[in-house]
C-alpha positions as CSV (number, residue, x, y, z in Angstrom):
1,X,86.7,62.4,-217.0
2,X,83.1,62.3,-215.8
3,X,82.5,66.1,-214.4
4,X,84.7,69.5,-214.8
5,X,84.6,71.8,-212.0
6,X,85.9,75.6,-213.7
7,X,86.4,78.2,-211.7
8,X,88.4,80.5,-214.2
9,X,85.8,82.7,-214.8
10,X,87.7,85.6,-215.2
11,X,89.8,84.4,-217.7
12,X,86.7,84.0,-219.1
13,X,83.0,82.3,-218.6
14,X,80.8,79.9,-220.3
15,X,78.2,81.6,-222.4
16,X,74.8,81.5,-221.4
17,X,72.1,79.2,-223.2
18,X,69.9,82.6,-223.4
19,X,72.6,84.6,-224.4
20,X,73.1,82.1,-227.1
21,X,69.7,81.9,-228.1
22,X,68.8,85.8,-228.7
23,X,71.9,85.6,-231.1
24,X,71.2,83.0,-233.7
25,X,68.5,85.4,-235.5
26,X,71.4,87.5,-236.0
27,X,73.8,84.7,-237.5
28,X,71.3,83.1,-240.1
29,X,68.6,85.7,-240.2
30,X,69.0,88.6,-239.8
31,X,73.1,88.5,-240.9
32,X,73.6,91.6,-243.3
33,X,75.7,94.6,-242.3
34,X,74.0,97.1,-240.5
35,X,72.5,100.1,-242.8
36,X,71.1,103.0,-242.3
37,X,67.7,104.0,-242.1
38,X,67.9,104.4,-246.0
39,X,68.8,101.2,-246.6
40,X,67.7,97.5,-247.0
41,X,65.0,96.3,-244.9
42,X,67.8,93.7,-243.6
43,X,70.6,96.3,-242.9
44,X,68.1,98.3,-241.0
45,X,66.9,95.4,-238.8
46,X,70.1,94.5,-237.9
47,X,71.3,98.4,-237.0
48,X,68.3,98.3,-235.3
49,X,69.2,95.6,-233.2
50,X,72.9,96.9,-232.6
51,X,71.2,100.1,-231.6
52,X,68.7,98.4,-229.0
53,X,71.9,96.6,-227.4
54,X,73.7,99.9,-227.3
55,X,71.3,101.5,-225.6
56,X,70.7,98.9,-223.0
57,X,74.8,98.3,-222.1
58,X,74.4,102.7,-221.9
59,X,71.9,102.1,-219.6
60,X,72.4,100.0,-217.4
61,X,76.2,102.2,-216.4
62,X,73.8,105.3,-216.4
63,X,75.6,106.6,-219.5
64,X,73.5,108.1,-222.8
65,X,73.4,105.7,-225.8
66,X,75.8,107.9,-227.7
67,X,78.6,107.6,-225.0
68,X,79.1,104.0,-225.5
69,X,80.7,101.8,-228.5
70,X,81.4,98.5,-229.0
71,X,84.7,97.4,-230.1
72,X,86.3,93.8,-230.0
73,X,86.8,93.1,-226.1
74,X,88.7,94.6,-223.0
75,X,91.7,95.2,-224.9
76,X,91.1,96.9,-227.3
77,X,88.5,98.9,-225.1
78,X,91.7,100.0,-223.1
79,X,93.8,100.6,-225.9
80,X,91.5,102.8,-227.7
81,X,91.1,104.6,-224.4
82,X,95.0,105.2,-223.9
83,X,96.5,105.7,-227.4
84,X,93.5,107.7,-228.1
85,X,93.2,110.3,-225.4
86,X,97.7,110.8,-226.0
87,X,96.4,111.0,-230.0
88,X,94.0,113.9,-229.3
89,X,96.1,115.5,-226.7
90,X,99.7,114.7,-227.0
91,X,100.7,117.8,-228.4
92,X,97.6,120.2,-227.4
93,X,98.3,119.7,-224.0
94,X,101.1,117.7,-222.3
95,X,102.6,113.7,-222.9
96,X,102.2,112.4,-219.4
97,X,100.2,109.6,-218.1
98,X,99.6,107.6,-215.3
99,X,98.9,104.2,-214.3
100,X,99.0,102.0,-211.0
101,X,101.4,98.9,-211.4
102,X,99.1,96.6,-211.0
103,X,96.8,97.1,-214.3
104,X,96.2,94.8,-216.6
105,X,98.4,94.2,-219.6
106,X,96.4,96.2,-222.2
107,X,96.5,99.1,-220.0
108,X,100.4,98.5,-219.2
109,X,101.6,97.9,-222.4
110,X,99.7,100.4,-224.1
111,X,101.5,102.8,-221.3
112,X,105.1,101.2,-222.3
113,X,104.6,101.8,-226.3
114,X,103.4,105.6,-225.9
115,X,106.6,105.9,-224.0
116,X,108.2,104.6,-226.9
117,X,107.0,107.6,-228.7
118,X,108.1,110.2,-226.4
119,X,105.0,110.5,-223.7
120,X,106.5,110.0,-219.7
121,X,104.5,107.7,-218.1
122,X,104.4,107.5,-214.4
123,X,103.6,103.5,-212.5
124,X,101.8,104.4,-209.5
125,X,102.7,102.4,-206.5
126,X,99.7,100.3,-204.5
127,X,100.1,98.7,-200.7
128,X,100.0,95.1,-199.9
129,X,96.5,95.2,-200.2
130,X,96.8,96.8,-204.0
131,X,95.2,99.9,-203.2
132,X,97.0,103.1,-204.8
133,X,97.3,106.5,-202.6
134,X,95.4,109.6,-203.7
135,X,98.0,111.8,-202.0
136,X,101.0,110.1,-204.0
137,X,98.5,110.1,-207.0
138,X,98.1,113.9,-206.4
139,X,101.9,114.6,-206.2
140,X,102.1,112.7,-209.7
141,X,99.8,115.3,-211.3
142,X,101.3,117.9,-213.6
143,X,100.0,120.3,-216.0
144,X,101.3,118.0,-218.8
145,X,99.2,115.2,-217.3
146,X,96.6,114.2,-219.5
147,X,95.2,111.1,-218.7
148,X,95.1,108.7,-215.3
149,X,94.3,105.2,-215.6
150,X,93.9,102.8,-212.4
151,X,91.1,99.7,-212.8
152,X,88.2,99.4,-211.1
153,X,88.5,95.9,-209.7
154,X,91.9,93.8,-210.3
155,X,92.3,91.4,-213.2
156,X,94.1,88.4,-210.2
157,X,93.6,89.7,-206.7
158,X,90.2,91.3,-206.7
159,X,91.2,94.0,-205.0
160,X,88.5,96.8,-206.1
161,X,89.9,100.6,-205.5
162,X,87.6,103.9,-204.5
163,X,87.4,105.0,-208.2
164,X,85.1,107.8,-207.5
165,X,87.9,109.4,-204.6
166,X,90.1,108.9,-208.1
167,X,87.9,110.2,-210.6
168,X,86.8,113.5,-208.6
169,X,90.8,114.0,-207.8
170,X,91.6,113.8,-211.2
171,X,88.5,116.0,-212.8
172,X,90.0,118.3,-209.8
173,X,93.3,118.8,-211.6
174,X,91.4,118.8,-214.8
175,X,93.1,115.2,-215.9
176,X,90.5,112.7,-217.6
177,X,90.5,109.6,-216.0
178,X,89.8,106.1,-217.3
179,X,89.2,103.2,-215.4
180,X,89.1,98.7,-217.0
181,X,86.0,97.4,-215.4
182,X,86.2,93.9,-217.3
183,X,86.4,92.3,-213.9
184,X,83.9,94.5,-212.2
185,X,81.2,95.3,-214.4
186,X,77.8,93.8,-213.9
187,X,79.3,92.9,-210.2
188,X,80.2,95.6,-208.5
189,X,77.8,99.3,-209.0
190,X,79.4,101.5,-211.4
191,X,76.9,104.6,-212.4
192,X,79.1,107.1,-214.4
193,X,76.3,109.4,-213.6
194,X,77.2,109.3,-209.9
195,X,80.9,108.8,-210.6
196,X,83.0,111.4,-213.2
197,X,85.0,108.8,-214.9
198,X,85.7,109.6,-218.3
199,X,86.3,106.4,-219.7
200,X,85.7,103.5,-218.8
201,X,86.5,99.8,-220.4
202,X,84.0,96.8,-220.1
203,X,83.8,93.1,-221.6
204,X,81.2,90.8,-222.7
205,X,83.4,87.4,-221.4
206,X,83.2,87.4,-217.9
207,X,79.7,87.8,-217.3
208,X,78.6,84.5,-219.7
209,X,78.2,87.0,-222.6
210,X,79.7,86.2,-225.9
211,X,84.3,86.7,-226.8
212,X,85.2,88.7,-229.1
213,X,82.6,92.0,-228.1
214,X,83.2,94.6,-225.4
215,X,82.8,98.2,-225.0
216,X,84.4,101.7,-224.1
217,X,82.7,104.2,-222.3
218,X,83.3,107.3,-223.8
219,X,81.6,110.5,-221.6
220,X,80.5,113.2,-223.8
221,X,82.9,116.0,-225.4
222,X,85.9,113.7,-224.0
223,X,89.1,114.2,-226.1
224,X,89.7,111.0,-228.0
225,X,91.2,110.4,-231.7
226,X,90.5,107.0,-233.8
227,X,93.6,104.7,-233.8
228,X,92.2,102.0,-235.6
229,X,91.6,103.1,-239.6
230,X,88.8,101.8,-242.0
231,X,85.2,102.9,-242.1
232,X,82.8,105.3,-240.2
233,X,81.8,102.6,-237.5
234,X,81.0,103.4,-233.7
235,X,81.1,107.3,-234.8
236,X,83.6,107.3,-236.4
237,X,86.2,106.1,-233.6
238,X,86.8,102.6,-234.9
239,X,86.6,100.9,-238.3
240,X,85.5,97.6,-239.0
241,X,82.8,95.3,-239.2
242,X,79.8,95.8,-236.4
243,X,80.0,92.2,-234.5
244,X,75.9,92.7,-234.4
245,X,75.3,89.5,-233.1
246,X,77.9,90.2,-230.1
247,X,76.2,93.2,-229.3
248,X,73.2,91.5,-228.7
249,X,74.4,88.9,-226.9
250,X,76.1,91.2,-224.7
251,X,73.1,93.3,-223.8
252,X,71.1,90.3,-223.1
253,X,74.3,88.9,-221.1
254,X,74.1,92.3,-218.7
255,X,70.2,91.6,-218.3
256,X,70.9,88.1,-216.5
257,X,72.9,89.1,-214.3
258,X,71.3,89.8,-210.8
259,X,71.8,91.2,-207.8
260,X,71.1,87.8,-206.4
261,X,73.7,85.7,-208.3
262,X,76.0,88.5,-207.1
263,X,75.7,88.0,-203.7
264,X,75.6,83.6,-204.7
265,X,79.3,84.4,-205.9
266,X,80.1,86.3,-202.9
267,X,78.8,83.5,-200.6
268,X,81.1,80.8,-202.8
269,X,84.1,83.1,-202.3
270,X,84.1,83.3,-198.8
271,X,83.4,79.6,-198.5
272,X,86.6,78.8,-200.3
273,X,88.4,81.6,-198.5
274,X,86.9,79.7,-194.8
275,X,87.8,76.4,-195.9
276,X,91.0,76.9,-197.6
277,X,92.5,79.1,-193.9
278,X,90.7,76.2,-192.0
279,X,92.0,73.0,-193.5
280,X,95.3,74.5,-194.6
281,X,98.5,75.6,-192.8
282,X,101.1,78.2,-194.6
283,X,98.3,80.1,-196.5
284,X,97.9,83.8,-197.5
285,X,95.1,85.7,-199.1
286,X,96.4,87.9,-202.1
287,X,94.2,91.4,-201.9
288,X,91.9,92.5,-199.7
289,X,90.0,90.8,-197.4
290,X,86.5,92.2,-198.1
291,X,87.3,95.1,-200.5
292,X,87.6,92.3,-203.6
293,X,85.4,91.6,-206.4
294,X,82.6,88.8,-205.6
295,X,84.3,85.9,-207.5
296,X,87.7,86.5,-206.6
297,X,89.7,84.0,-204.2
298,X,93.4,84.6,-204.4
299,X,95.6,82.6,-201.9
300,X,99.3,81.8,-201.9
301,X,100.3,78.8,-200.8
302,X,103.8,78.4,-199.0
303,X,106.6,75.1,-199.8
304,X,104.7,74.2,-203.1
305,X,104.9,75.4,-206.8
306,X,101.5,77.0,-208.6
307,X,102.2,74.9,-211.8
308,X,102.3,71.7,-209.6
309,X,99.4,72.5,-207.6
310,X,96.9,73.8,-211.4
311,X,98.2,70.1,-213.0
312,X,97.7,67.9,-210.1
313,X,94.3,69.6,-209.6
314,X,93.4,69.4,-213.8
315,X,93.6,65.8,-213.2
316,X,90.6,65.6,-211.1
317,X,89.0,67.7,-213.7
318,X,89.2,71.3,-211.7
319,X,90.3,74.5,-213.5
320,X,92.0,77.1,-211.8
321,X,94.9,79.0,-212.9
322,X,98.3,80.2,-211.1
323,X,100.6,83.4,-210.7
324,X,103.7,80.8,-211.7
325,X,105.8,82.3,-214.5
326,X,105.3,78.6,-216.1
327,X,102.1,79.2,-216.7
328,X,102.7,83.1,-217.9
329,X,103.9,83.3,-222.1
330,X,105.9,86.2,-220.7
331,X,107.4,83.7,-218.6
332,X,107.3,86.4,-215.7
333,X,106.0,85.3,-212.0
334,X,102.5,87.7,-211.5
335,X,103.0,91.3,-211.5
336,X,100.3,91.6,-209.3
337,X,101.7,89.8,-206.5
338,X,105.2,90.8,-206.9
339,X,103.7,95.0,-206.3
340,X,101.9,94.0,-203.6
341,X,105.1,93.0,-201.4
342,X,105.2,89.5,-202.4
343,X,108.6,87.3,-203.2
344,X,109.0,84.9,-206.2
345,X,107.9,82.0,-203.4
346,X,104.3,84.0,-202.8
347,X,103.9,84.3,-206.7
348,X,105.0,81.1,-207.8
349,X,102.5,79.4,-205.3
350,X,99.7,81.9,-205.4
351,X,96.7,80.2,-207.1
352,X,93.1,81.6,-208.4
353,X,90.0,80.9,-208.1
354,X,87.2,82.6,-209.8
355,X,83.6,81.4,-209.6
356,X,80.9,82.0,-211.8
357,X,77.2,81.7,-212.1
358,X,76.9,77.9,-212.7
359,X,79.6,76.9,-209.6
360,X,77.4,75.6,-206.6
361,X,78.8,75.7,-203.1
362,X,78.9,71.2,-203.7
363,X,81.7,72.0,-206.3
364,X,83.3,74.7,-203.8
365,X,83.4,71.9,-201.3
366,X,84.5,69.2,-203.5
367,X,87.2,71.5,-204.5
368,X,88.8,72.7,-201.6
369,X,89.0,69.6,-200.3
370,X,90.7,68.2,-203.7
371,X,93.3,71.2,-203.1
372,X,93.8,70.0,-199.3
373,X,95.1,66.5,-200.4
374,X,97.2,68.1,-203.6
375,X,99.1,70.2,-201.3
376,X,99.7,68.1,-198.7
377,X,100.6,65.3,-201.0
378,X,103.2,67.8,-202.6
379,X,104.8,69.4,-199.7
380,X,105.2,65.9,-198.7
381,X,107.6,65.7,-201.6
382,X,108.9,69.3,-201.9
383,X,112.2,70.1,-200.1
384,X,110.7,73.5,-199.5
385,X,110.3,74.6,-195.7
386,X,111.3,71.2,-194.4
387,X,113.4,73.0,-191.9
């Protein structure tokens, strides 16, 4: 196979050759724990350095240095967020939570095992678009309710909800409010000094940064216990080793990314969007039409199977991936799709496509026109809507 064409970026992205490069110091250098001030000449370089990224990732949200920590990617990010707030709270105030249906599945399954331990969780409803409703969200509220937690942008249709109508409802009621921005952040404006979100989760691998290192925004005097034991790390809300090399390559991740390439990945997504409704019968876009995150294309496609359509499409060297239950380890058709109104048919044939910053509109083209002949070719053969 001569050339790849990948667009699953958000399951995650290449890294970056500069991102790369302004962490090697840190694996054969500069590779000692990080000290304090006291310490080694080593240690301190390299605290240093975790301290410089810290306050760069703070930054660039609008959030002081001291409101951020790192911790090992999205997931853990969320469940820190979850289990942490119901840790501090659970029995000083009340053991209810909300959280849209559509979230992610650290922020879902998080919600399922604090139910297991005697919190009530409430699974807020979205529309066809997968937006929730702020009046239904208001009804949910009670004086036990101590956290909310919808996502900023979603993980498979994009859709991207009004987080600050969310967060100043929920500081209304006196609720703390988190919100997973691993598919938004860096892409779509998020200041938490504009918006009063309490939490807020973020992730170094789908903006070209580094696996294995994300982040939690934590906004000051916000109730939150440690769920992870060990050492004193990320004051004191999460033991283990400092990933200082991650950090870095994180911060240096958030400074490529430019308003610019933004609106690139924008222009990509609308050209498979045109394409695919132009040379394509028996298509739906999954989410909304313009409210979405820049790299997301979602698009169900009728009389065929997702599975079929990802494999046949592999073989010419293009990676995309599918809301098929064959291609799930929970063997489950996408959650997503099935909340937003859709059947088993609309899931099992939804595919996506997520671009990232080294597509070019050549490989969009190249692409869509690859899918036209894969689909036509397998509703040739499919039994599906021959009627």
């Amino acid at each position: 196979m001569e050339k790849s064409y990948y667009l699953d970026n958000a399951s995650a992205t290449r890294l970056d050759e500069a991102v790369l490069e302004a962490m090697m110091p840190y694996f054969f250098k500069t590779y000692s724990v990080a000290t304090s001030e006291f310490g080694y000449s080593s240690g301190v370089e390299a605290r240093d350095a975790m301290e410089e990224a810290r306050g760069k990732l703070a930054a660039f949200m609008g959030a002081d240095q001291k409101e951020f920590i790192f911790t090992s990617g999205s997931t853990e990010s969320s469940n820190l967020a979850l289990k942490g707030v119901a840790k501090a709270l659970g029995e000083k105030k009340g053991k209810h939570l909300i959280v849209s249906k559509i979230e992610d599945f650290p922020v879902l399954y998080s919600a399922r095992t604090l139910e297991k331990e005697g919190f009530t969780v409430d699974y807020l409803d979205v529309d066809e678009d997968g937006f929730v409703n702020l009046d239904t969200l208001r009804e949910l509220i009670t004086d036990e309710t101590i956290l909310v937690s919808i996502q900023h942008g979603n993980q498979e249709i994009g859709t991207i909800q009004d987080i600050k109508a969310i967060a100043t409802l929920c500081h209304e009621k006196g609720v703390l409010f988190h919100t997973d921005a691993t598919h938004t952040f860096a892409r779509v404006p998020l200041d938490v000094s504009e918006i009063p979100v309490d939490l807020v989760t973020v992730s170094a691998h789908t903006i070209h940064g580094p696996k294995g290192i994300g982040g939690l925004y934590i906004r000051n005097k916000t109730h939150i216990a440690k769920i992870m034991d060990g050492g004193f790390q990320e004051f004191d809300l999460r033991g283990g080793m400092d990933n200082i090399p991650g950090a870095v390559g994180f911060a240096k991740a958030i400074e490529l990314v430019t308003p610019e390439e933004n609106l690139h990945l924008k222009e990509m997504r609308d050209k498979i969007i045109e394409l695919v409704f132009e040379k394509i019968p028996h298509v739906k876009l999954n989410g909304h039409p313009t409210k979405r995150t820049p790299q997301n294309a979602n698009i169900s496609f009728s009389y065929v199977e997702g599975e079929s359509v990802t494999l046949h499409l592999d073989m010419y060297g293009i990676a995309v991936s599918t809301g098929s239950a064959c291609f799930s380890r929970s063997l489950e058709a996408s959650h997503v799709i099935m909340r937003i109104g859709g059947d088993h048919e609309r899931a099992h044939g939804s595919i996506r496509m997520t671009i990232g910053r080294f597509n070019t509109i050549d490989e969009i083209i190249f692409v869509v026109e690859t899918l036209t002949k894969v689909v036509a070719a397998l509703r040739e053969f499919s039994s599906l809507g021959k009627e």
